[in-house]
DSSP file (Angstrom, degrees, kcal/mol; ACC not computed):
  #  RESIDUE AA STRUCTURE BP1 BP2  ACC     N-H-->O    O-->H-N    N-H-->O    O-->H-N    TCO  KAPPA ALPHA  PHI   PSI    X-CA   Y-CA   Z-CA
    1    1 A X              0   0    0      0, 0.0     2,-0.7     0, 0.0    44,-0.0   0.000 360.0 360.0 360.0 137.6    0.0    0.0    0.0
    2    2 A X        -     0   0    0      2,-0.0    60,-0.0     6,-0.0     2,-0.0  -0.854 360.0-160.8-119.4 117.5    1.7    3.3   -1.1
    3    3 A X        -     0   0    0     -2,-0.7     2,-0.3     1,-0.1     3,-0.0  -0.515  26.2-111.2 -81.5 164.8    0.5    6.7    1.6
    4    4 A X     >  -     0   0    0      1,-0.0     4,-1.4    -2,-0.0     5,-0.2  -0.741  31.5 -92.3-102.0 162.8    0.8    9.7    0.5
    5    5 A X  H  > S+     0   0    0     -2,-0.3     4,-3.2     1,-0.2     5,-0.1   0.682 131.8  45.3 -22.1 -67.2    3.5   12.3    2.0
    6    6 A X  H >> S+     0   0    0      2,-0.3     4,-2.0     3,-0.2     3,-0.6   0.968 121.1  39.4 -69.4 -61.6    0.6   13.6    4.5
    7    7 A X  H >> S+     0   0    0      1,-0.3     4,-1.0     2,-0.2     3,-0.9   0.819 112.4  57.3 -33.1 -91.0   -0.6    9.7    5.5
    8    8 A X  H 3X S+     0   0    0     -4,-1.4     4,-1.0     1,-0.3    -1,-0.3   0.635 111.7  35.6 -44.1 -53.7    2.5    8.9    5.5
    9    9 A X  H <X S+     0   0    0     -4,-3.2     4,-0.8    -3,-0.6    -1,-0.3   0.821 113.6  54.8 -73.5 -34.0    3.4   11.6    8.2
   10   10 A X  H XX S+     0   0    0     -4,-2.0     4,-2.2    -3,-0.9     3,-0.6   0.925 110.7  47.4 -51.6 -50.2    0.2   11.4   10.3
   11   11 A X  H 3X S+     0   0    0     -4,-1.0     4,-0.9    -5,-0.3    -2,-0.2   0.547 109.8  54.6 -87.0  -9.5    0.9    7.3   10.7
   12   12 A X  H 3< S+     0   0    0     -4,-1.0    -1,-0.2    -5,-0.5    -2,-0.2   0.791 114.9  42.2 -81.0 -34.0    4.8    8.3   11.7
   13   13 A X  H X<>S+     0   0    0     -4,-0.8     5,-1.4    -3,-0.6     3,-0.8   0.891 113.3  52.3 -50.5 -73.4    3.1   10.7   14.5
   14   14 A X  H ><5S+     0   0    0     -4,-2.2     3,-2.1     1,-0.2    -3,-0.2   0.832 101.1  55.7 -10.3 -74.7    0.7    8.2   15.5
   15   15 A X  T 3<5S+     0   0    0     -4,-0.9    -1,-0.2     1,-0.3    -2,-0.1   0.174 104.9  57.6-101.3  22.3    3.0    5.2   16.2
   16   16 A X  T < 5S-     0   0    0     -3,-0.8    -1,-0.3     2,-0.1    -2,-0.1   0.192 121.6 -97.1-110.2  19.9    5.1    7.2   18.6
   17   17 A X  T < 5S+     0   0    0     -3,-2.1    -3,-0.2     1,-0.3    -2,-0.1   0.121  70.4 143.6 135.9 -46.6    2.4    8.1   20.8
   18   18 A X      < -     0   0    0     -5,-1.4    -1,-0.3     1,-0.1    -2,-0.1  -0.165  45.8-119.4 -81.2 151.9    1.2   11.3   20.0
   19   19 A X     >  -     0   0    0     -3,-0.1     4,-1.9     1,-0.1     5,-0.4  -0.198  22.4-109.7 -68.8 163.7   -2.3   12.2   20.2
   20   20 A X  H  > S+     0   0    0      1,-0.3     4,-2.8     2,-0.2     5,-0.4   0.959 122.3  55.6 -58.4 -32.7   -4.7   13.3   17.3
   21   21 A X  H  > S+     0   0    0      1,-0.2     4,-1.3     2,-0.2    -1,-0.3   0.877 114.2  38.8 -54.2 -45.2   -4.7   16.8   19.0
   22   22 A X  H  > S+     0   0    0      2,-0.2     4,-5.5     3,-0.2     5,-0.3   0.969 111.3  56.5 -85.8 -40.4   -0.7   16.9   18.8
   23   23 A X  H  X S+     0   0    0     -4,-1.9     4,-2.1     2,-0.3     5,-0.3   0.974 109.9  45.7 -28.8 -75.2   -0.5   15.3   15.4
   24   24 A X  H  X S+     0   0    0     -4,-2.8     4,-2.1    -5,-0.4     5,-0.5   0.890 113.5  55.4 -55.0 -30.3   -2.8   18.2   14.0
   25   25 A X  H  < S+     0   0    0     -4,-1.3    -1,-0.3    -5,-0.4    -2,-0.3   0.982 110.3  40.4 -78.2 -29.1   -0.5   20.7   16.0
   26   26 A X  H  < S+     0   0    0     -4,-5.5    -1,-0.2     1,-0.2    -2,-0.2   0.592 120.1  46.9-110.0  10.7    2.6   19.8   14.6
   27   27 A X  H  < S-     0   0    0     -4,-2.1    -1,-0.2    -5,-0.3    -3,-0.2   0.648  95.8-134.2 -57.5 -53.0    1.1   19.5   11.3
   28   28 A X  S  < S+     0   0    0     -4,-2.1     2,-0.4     1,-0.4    -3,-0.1   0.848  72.4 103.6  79.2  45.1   -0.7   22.5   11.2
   29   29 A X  S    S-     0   0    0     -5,-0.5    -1,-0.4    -6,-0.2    -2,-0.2  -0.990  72.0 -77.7-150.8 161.3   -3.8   20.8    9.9
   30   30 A X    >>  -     0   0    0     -2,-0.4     3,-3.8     1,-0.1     4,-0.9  -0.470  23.6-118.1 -93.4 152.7   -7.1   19.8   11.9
   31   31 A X  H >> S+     0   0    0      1,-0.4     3,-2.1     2,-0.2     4,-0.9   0.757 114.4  42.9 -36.1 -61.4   -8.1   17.5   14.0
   32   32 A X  H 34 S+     0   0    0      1,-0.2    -1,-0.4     2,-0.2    -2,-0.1  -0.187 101.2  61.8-118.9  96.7  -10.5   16.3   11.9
   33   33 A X  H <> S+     0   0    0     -3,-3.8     4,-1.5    -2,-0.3    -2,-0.2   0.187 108.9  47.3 -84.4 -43.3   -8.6   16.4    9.4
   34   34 A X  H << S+     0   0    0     -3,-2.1    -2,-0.2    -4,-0.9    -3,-0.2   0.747 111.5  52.6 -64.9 -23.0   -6.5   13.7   11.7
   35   35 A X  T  < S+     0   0    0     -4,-0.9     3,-0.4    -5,-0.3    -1,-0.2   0.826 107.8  45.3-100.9 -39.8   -9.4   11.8   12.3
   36   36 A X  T  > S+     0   0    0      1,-0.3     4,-3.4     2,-0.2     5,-0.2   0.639 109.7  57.8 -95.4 -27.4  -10.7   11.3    8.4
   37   37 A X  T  < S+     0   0    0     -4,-1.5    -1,-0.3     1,-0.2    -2,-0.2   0.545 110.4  43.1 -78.2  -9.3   -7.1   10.3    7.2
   38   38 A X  T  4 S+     0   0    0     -3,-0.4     4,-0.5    -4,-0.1    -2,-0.2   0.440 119.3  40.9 -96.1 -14.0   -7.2    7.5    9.8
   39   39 A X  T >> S+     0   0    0     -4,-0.2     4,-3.4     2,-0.2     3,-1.5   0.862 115.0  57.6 -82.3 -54.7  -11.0    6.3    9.0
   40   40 A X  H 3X S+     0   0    0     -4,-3.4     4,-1.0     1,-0.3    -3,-0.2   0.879 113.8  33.1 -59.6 -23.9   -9.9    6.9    5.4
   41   41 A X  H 3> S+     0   0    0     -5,-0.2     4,-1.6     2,-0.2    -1,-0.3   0.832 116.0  60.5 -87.0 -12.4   -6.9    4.3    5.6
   42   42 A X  H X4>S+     0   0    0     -3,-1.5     5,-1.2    -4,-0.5     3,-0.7   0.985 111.2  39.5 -74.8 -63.8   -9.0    2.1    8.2
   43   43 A X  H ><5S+     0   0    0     -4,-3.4     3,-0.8     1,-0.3    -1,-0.2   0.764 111.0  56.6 -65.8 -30.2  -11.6    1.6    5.5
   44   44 A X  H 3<5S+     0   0    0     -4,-1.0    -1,-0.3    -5,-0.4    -2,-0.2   0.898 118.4  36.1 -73.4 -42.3   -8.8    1.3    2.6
   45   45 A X  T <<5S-     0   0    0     -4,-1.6    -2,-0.2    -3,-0.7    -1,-0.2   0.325 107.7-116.8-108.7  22.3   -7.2   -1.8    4.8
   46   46 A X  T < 5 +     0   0    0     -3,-0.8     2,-0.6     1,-0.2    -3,-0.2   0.994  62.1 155.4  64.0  48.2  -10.6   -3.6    6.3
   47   47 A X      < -     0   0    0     -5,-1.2    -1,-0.2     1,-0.2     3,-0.1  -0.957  36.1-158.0-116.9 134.0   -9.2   -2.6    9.8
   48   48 A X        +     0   0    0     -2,-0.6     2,-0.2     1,-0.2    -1,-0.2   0.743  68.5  13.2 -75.7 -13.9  -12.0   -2.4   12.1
   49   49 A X  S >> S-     0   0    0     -7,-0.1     3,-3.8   -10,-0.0     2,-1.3  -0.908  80.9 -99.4-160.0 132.6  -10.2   -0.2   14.7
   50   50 A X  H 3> S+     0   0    0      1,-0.3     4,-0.6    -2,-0.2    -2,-0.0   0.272 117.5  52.0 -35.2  -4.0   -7.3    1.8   15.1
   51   51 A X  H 3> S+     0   0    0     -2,-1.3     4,-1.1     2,-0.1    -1,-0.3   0.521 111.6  54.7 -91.0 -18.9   -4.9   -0.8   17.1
   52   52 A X  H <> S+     0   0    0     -3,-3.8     4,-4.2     2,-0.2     5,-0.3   0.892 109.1  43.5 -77.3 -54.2   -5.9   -3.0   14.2
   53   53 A X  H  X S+     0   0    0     -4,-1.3     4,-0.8     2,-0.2     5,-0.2   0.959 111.0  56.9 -39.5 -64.5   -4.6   -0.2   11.4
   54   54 A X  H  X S+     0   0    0     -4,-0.6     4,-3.0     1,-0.3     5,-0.3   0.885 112.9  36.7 -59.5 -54.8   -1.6    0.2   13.6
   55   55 A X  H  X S+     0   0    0     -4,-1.1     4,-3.5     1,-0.3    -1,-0.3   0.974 120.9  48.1 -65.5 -34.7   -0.7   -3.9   13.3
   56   56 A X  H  < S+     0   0    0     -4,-4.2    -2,-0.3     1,-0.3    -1,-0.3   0.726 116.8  42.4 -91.9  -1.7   -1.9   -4.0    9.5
   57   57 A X  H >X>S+     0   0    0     -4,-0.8     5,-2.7    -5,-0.3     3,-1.5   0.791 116.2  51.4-102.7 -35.3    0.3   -0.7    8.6
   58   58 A X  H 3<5S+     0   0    0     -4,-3.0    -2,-0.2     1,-0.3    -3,-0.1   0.819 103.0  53.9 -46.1 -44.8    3.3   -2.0   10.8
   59   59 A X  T 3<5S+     0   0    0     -4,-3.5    -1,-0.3    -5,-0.3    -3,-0.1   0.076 107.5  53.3 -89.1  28.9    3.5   -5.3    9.2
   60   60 A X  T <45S-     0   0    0     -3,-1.5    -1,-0.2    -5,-0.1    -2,-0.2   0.286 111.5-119.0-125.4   1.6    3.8   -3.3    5.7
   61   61 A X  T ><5S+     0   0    0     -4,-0.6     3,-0.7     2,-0.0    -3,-0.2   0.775  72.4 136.7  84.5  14.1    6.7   -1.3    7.1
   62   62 A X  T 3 < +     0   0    0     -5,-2.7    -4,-0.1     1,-0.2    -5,-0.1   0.991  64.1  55.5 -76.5 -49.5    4.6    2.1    6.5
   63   63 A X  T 3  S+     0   0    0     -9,-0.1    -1,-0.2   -51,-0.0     2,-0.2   0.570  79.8 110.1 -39.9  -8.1    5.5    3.6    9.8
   64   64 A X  S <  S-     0   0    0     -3,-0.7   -52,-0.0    -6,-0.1     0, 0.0  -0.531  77.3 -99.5 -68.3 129.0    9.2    3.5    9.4
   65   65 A X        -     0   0    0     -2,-0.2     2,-0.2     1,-0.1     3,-0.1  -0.003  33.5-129.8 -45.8-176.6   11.0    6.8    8.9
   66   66 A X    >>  -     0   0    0     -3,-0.1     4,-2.2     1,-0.0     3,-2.1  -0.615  30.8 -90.9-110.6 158.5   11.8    7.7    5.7
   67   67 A X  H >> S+     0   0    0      1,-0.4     4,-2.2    -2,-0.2     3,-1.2   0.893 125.1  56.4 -35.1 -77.9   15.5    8.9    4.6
   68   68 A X  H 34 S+     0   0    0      1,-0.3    -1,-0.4     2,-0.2     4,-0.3  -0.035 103.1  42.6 -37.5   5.9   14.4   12.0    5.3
   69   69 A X  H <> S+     0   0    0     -3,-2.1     4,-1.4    -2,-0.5    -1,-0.3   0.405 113.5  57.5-119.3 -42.4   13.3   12.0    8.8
   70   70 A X  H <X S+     0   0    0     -4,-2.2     4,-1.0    -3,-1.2    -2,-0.2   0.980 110.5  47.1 -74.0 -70.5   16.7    9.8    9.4
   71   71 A X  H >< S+     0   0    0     -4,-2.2     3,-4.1     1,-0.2    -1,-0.2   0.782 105.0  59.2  -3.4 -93.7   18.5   12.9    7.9
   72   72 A X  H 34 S+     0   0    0     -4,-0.3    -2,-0.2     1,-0.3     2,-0.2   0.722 107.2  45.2  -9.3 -94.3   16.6   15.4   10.0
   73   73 A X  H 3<        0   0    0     -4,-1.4    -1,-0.3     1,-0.3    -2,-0.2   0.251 360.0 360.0 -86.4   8.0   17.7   13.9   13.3
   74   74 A X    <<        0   0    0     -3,-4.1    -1,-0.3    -4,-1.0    -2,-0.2   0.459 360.0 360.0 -93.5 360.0   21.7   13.4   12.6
């Protein structure tokens, strides 16, 4: 499954913790905005609930930084 930039950066957000409220703060985009990009990928992968998303995006490697994030923090 291939996210785009902004999926891709909400589900990097996500699977360290942060809440939808912080997500949307460090984003600069709204809550739900956070909220319909996690329904919208729920519905895209059958996952009935957001711990379920979490396993079925994990085991595809989508949370893993990206180059650029690894970059960022050297």
């Amino acid at each position: 499954m291939t996210l785009t930039p902004r999926e891709r950066a909400i589900v990097a957000l996500l699977a360290t913790g942060r809440t939808d409220s912080d997500v949307s703060a460090e984003l600069g985009l709204s809550v739900r905005t956070i909220a319909y990009t996690v329904s919208e990928l729920m519905s895209r992968l059958g996952a009935q609930n957001r711990f379920q998303l979490g396993l079925l995006l994990g085991a595809q490697g989508a949370a893993e930084p990206t180059d650029d994030t690894t970059e960022e923090q050297a």
